[in-house]
C-alpha positions as CSV (number, residue, x, y, z in Angstrom):
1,X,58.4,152.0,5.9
2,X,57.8,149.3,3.7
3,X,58.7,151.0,0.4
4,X,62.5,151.4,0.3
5,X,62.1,154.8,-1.3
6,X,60.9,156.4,1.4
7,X,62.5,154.7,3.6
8,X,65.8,156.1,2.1
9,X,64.1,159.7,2.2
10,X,62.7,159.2,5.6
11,X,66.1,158.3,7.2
12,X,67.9,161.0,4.8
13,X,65.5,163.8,6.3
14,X,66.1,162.4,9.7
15,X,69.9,162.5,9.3
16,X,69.7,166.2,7.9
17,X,67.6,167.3,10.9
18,X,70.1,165.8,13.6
19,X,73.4,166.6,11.7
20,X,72.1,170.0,12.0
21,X,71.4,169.9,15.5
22,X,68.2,170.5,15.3
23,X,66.6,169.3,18.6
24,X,67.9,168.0,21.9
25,X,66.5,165.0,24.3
26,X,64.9,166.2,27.3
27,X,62.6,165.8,29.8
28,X,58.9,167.9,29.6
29,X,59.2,170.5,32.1
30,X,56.2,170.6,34.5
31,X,54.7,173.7,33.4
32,X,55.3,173.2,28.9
33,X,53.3,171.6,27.2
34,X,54.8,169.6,24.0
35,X,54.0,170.4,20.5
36,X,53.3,166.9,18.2
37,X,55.0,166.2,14.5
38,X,54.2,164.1,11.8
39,X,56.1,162.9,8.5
40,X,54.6,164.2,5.5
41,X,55.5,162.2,1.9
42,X,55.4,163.9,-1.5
43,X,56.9,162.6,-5.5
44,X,58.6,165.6,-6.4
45,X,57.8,166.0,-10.1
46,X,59.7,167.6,-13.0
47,X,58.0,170.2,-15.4
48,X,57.4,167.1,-17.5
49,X,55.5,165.4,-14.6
50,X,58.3,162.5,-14.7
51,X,59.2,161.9,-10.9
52,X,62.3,163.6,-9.9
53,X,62.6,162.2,-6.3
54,X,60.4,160.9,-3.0
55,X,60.7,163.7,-0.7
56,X,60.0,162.9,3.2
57,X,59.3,166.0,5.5
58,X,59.0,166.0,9.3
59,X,56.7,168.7,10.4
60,X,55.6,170.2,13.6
61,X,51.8,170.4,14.6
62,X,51.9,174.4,15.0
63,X,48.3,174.1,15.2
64,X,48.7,173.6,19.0
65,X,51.1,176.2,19.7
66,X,49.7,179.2,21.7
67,X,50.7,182.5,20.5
68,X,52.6,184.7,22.5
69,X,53.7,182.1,24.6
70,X,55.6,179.4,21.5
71,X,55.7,182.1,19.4
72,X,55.4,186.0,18.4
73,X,55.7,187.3,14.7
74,X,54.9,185.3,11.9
75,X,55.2,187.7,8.9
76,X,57.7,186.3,6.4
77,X,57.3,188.2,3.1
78,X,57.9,186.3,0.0
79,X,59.0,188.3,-3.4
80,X,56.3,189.2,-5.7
81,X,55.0,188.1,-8.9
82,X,55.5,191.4,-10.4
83,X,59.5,192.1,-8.9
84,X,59.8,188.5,-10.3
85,X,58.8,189.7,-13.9
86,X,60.6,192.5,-13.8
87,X,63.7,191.2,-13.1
88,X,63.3,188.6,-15.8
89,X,62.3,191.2,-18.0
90,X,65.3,193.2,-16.9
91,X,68.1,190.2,-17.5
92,X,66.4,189.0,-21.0
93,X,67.3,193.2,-22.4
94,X,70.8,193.2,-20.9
95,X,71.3,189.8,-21.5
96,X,72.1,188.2,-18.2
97,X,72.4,184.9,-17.1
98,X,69.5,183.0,-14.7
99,X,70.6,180.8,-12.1
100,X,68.4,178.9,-9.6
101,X,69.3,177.4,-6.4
102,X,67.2,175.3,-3.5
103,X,67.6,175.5,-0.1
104,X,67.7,172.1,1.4
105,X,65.6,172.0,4.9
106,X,66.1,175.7,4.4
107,X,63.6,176.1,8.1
108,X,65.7,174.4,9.8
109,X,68.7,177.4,9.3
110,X,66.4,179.3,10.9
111,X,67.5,180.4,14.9
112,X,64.8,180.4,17.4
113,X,63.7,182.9,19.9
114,X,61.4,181.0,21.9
115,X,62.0,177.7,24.1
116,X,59.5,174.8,22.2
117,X,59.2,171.2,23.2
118,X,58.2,168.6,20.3
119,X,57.4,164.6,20.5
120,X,59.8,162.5,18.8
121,X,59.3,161.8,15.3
122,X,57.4,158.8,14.9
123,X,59.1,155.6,14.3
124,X,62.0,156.9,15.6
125,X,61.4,157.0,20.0
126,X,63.8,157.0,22.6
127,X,63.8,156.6,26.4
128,X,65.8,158.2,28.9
129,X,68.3,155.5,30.9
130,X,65.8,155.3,33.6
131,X,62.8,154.9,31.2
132,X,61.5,158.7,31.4
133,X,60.0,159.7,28.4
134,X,61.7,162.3,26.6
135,X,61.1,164.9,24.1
136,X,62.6,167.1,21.6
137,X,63.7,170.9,22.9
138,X,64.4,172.1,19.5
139,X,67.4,174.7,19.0
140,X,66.1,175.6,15.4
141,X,63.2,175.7,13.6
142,X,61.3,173.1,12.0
143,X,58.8,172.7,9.4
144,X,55.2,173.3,10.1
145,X,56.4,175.7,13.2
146,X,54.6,179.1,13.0
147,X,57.7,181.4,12.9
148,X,59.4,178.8,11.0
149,X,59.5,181.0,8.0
150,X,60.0,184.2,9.3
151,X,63.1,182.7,11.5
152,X,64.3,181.3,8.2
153,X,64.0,184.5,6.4
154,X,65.9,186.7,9.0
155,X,68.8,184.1,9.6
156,X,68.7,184.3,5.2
157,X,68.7,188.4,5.2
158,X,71.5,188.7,8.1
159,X,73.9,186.4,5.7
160,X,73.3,188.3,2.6
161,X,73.5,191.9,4.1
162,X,76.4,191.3,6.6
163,X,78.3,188.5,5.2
164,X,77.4,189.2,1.4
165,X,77.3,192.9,1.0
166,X,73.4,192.4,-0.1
167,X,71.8,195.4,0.6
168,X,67.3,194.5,1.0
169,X,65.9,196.5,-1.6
170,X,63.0,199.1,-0.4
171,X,60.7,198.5,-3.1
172,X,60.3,194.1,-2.5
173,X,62.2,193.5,0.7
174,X,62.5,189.7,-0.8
175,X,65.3,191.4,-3.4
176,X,68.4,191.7,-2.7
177,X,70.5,194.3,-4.8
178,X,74.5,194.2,-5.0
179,X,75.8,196.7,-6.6
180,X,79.9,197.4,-7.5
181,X,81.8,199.5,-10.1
182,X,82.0,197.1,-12.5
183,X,79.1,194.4,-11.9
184,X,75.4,193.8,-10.2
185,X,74.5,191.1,-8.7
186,X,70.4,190.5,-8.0
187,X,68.9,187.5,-5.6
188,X,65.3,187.1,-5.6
189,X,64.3,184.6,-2.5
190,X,60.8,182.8,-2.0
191,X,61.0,180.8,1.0
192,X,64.1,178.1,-0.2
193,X,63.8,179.0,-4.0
194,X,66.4,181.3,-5.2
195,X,67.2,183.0,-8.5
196,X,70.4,184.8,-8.8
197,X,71.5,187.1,-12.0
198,X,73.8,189.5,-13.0
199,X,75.9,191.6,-15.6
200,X,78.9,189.0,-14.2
201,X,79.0,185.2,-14.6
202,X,81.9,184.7,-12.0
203,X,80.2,187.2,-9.5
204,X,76.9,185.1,-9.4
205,X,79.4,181.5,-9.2
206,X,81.0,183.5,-5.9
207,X,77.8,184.1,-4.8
208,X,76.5,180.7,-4.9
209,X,79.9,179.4,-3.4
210,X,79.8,181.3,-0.5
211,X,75.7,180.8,0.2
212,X,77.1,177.0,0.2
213,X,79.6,177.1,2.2
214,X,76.9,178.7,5.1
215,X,74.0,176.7,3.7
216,X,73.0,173.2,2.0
217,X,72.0,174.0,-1.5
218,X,70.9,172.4,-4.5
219,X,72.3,173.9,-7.3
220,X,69.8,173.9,-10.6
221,X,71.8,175.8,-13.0
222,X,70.1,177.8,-15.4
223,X,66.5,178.9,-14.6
224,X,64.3,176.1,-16.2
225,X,61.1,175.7,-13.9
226,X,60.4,178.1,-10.6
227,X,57.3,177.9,-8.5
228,X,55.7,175.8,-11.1
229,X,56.4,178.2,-13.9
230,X,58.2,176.5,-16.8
231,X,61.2,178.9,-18.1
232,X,62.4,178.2,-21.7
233,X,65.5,179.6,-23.4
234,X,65.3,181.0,-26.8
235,X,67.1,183.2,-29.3
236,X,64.7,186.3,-28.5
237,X,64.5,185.8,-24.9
238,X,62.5,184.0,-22.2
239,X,59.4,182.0,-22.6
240,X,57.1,181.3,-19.5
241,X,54.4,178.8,-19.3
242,X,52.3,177.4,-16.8
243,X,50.9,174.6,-19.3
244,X,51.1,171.7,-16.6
245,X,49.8,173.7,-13.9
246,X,46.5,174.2,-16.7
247,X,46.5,170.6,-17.2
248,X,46.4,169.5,-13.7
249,X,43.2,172.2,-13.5
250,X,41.5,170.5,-16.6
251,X,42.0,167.3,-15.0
252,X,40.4,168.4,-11.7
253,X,37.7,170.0,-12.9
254,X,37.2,167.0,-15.9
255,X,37.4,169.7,-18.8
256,X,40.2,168.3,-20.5
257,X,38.8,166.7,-23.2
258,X,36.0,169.9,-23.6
259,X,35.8,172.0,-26.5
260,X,38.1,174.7,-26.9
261,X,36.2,178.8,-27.5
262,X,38.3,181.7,-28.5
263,X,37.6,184.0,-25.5
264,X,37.5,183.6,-21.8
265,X,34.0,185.3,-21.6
266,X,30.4,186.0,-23.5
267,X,30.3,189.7,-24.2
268,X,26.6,189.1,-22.9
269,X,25.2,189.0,-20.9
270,X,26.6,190.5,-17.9
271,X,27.2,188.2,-14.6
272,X,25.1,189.4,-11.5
273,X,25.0,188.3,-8.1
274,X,21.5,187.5,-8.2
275,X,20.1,185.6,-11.0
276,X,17.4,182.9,-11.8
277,X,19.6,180.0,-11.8
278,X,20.1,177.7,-8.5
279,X,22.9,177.8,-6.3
280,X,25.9,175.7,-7.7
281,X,26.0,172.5,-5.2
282,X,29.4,172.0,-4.6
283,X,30.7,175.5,-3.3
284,X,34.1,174.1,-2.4
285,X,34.8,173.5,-6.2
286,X,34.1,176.6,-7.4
287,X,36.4,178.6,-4.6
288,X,38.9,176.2,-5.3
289,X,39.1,176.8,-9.6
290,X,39.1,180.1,-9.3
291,X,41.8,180.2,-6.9
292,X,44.1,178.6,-9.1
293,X,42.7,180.6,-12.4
294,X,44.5,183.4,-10.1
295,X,47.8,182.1,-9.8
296,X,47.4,181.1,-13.9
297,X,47.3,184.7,-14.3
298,X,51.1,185.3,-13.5
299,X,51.9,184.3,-16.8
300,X,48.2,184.9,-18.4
301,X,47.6,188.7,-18.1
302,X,44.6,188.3,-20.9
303,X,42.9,186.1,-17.9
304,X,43.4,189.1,-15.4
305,X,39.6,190.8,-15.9
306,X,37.5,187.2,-16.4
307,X,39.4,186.2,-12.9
308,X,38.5,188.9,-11.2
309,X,35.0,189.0,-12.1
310,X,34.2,185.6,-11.0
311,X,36.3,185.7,-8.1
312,X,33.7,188.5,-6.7
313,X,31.1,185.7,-6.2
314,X,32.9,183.0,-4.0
315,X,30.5,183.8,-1.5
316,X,27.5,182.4,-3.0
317,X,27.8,181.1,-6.6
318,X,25.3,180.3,-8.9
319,X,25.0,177.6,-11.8
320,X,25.5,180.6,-14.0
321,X,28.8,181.5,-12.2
322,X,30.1,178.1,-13.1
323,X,29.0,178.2,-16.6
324,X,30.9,180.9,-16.8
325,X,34.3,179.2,-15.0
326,X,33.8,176.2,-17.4
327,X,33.7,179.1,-20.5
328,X,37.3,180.0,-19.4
329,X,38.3,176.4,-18.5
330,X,37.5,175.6,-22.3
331,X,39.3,178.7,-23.4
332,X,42.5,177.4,-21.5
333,X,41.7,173.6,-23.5
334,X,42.4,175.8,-26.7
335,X,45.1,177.6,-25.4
336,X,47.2,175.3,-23.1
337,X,50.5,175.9,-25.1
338,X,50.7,179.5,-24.7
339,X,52.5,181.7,-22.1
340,X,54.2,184.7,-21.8
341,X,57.0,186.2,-23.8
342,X,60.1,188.1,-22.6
343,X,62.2,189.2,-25.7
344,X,65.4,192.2,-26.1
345,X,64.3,195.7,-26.7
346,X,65.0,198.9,-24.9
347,X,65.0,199.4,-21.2
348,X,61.6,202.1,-21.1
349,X,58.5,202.2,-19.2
350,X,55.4,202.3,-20.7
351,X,51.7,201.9,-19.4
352,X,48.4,201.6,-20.9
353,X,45.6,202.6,-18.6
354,X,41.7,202.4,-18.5
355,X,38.1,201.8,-17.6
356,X,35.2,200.4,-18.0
357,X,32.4,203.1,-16.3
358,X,29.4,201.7,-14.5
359,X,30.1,198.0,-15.3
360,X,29.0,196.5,-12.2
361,X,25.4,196.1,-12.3
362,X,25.0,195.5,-8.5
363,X,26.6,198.6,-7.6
364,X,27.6,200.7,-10.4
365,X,31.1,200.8,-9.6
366,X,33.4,201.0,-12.4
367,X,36.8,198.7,-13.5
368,X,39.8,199.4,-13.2
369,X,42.7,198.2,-15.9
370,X,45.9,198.6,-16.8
371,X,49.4,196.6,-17.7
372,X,53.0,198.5,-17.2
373,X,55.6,197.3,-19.8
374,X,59.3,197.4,-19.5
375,X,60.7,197.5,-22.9
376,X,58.2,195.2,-24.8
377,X,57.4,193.2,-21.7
378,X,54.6,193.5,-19.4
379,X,55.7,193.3,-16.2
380,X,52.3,194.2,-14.1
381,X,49.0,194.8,-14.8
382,X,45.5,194.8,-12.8
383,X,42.0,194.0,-13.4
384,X,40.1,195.6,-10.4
385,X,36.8,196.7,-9.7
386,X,36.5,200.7,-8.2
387,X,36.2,200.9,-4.5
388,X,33.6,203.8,-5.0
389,X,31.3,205.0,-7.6
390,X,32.3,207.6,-10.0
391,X,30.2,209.8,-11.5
392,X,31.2,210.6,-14.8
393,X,33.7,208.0,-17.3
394,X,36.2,211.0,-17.0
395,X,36.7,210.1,-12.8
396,X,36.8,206.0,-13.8
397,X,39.7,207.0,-15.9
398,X,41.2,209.4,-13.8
399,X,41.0,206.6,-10.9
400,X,42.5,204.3,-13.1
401,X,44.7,206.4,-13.9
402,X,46.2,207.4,-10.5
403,X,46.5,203.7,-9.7
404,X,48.2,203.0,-13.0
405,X,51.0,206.1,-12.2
406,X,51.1,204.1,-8.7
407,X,52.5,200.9,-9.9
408,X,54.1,202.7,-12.6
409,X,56.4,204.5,-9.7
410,X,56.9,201.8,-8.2
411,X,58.4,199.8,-11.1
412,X,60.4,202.7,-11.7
413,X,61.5,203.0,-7.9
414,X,62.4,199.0,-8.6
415,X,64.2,199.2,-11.8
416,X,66.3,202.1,-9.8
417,X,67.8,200.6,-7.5
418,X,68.7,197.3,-9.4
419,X,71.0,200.2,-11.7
420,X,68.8,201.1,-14.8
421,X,68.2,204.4,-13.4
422,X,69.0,206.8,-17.2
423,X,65.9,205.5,-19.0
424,X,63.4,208.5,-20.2
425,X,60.3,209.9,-18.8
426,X,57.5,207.0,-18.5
427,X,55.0,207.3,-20.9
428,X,50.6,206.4,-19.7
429,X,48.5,205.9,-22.5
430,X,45.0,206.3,-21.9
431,X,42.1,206.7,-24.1
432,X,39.8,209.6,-22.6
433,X,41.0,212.4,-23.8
434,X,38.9,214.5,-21.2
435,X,41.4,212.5,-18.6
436,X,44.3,213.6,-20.5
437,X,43.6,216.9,-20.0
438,X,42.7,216.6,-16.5
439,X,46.0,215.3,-16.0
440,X,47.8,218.0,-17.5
441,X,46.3,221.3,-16.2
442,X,43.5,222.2,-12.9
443,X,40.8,224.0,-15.6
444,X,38.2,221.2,-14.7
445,X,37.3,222.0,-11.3
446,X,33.5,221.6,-11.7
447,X,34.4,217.7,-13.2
448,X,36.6,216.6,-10.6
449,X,36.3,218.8,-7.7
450,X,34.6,215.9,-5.7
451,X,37.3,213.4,-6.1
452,X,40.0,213.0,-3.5
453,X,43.0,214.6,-3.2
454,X,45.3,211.3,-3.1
455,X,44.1,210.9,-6.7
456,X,45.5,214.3,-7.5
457,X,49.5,213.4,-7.4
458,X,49.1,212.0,-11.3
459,X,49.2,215.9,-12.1
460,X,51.9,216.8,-9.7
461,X,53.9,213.9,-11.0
462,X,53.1,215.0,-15.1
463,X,54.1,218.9,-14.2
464,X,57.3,217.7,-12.7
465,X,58.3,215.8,-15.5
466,X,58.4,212.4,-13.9
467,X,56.2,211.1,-16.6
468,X,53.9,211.6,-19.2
469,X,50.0,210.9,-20.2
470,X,49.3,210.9,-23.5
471,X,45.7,210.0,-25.6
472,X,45.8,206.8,-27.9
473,X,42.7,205.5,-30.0
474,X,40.3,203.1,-28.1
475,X,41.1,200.4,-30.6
476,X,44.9,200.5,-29.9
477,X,44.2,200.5,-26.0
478,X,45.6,197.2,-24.7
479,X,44.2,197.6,-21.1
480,X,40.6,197.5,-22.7
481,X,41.1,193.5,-22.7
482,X,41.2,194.4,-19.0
483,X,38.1,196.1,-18.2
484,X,35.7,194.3,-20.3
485,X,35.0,191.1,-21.8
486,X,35.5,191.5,-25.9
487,X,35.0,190.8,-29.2
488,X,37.1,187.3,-30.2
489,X,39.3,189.1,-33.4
490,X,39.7,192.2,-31.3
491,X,40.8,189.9,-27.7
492,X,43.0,188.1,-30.2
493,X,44.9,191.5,-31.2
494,X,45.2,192.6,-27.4
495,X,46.6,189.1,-26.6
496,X,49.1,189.4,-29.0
497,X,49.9,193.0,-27.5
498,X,50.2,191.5,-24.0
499,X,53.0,188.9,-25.7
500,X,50.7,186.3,-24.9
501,X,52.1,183.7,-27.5
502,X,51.9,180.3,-28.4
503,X,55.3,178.0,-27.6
504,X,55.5,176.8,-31.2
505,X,55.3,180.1,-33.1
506,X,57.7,181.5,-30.7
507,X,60.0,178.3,-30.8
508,X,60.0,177.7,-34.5
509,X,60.8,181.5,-35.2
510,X,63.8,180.9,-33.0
511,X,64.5,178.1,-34.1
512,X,64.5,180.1,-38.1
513,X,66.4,182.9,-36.6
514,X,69.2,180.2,-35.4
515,X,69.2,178.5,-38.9
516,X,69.7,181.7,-40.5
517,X,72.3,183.0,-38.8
518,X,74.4,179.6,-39.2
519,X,73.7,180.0,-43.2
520,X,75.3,183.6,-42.7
């Protein structure tokens, strides 16, 4: 190690791993085979893309373990975007306090099951006192190990449920609800990053006293940047933004200095899996953009139908398909400064639903839209192509519809058990009036008689009172921006509606709402 700062974080990693007792010396029995490790390097950056600190990992090769011999299960569920934005949602209307923690070596907590023999880490040898060459039995698990993270996980849930008085909530098993006369305390967990809030300041400092005194943790303090989504603090509420995740895909993909258009996609024409253009050459380029155009749209819901679309030709894409990435690329040059908007309002549900009938030109299937808001928030949404025809607009609606009232139930089955339980009756606006009614009474037989019964609950659930559907104007539908590429003043609107905003407009009004109120 040559550099002194990684020599520093190669030795501070090293320490960690044997002042946790990670591994013992050993001989290789005659029968085991031994499992190799490397060191892996990384700059840890800040949301700025100054460095924060060298970080030196050392990792096990699980590539040669054999399963069901070195290891069993490997499931270890991580908390999902849409739990994420609902709880921020949730703490921005009651006014809670965000605070972020990180795990340090938060794998190697993690107890295993099965007996495992690594090399030494490199650099670092040692021979027996008669020369033997040893190895590493390791007592817990390490980085790159295959049930590293589930191991991790379990030894993270026992803590919080038994020690804690956490209790694993049943809609995202990654949140963890406490829940006491006078306070609630909420812990969201993805792998070693943790975000804790609550209706008590001092219950969510106990918390991260006692997860210290069991664990190493680094202590952030107020949520400012979380699985490379930058969280900003205003007046209103919360503003999210992945703008340098965009840049690093601009400078990938050398768009950055491209011109900017106002939409993501041409109205026309249509993309098709066969077309006259060639084959785009390098494949690997392609899959790789419009991966990360799909983790964009955690905080970019208008990018939800234009991702979608050109993710359903990875297989084989075409020059055109890439014209088409480069469209939204240069739509993100113009747009690099916006991201989503949390701001106060009342806790309600409310949905927008719809489809776009026939759209797929291969196939005729329709698309499926629709974004769930809690309060003025939007908290999910999908942009997702039918798995079977329909054959009328009415079913595409009423499809869309029953997955709509799906998600809907489930943010409502969230939102319960974190305590906001006495909101009223959801309300799914949809544009097809003919789906409306289908909804509300069983008088269109002939229309929907061939469509399957699962799809059926919407009505059971609007004649119980559990929510309601109700008709809005095609021109005020904000899931339309999900179905279909549009119009540039119209997409405009609809990103507006989905609180798609641009950091200074929403900065310099908080900044005139501060200024105002110290006038007062």
């Amino acid at each position: 190690m040559q550099s002194p700062d990684w020599a520093v974080a190669v030795n501070s990693e090293l320490q960690a791993l044997l002042k946790n007792n990670t591994w013992t010396l050993s001989t290789l029995p005659a029968n085991r085979r031994v499992v190799g490790c490397k060191w892996l390097f990384k700059v840890k950056r800040k949301a700025d893309g100054t460095v924060d600190r060298y970080k030196a990992r050392l990792v096990a090769k699980g590539f040669s373990q054999h399963a069901g011999f070195d290891f069993r299960d490997t499931f270890s569920p991580v908390v999902r975007a849409a739990t994420i934005r609902v709880v921020l949602a949730l703490a921005v209307i009651k006014g809670w306090s965000l605070r972020q923690i990180d795990v340090n070596n938060a794998f190697l907590n993690g107890d295993l099951t099965e007996e495992i023999y690594m090399a030494q880490p490199p650099g670092f040898e040692k021979q027996g006192s008669n020369g033997q060459q040893l190895v590493c039995k390791l007592n817990k698990a390490l980085y790159g190990l295959r049930q590293a993270p589930r191991a991790w996980f379990i030894t993270l849930k026992q803590y919080l449920v038994t020690n804690l008085g956490f209790t694993a909530s049943k809609a995202d098993t990654s949140l963890f609800v406490r829940v006491s006369s006078d306070h609630i305390v909420l812990l969201m967990v993805y792998v070693d990053d943790i975000v804790i809030t609550g209706s008590s300041t001092e219950e969510i400092d106990r918390v991260v006293h006692q997860l210290h005194s069991k664990f190493a943790l680094k202590d952030m303090g107020q949520l400012h940047f979380f699985l490379g989504i930058e969280v900003q603090h205003t007046l209103q509420g919360l503003f999210l933004s992945q703008k340098k995740y965009i840049l690093e895909i601009l400078h990938k993909t050398g768009m950055a200095d491209a011109t900017a258009t106002p939409t993501p996609m041409v109205t026309t024409p249509k993309l098709t899996t066969s077309d006259s253009s060639p084959p785009f050459a390098d494949v690997h380029l392609y899959r790789s953009t419009v991966g990360m155009l799909q983790y964009l749209c955690i905080t970019r819901p208008e990018l939800s139908f234009c991702v979608n679309k050109l993710s359903q030709y990875m297989n084989l894409p075409s020059e055109t398909h890439w014209r088409a990435v480069k469209r939204v690329l240069r739509y993100l040059v113009g747009t690099v400064d916006y991201g989503l908007h949390f701001s106060k309002g009342q806790a309600e549900v409310i949905c927008y639903s719809d489809a776009d009938w026939a759209s797929s030109m291969e196939d005729r299937r329709s698309t499926t839209g629709y974004v769930v808001y809690l309060g003025p928030n939007p908290v999910a949404w999908c942009s997702r192509k039918q798995p079977v025809v329909s054959r009328s607009s009415s079913e595409a609606e009423y499809r869309s519809l029953a997955n709509c009232v799906s998600e809907l139930l489930w943010v409502k089955q969230l939102i319960g058990e974190i305590g906001l339980s006495n909101i009223p009756p959801p309300v799914v606006w949809c544009d097809n009036t003919s789906t409306v009614s289908i909804a509300e009474n069983p008088t269109h037989h002939a229309r929907i008689k061939h469509v399957e019964i699962d799809h059926h609950f919407v009505r059971e659930k609007v004649l119980d009172g559990t929510l309601q559907v109700n008709f809005v104007p095609s021109a005020e539908q904000v899931a339309d921006v999900l179905t279909k590429p549009i119009a540039p003043k119209q997409f405009e609107s609809f990103r507006q509606a989905l609180r798609v905003l641009k950091q200074d407009s929403v900065l310099s009004c908080s900044n005139e709402k501060e200024t105002g109120r110290m006038l007062e």
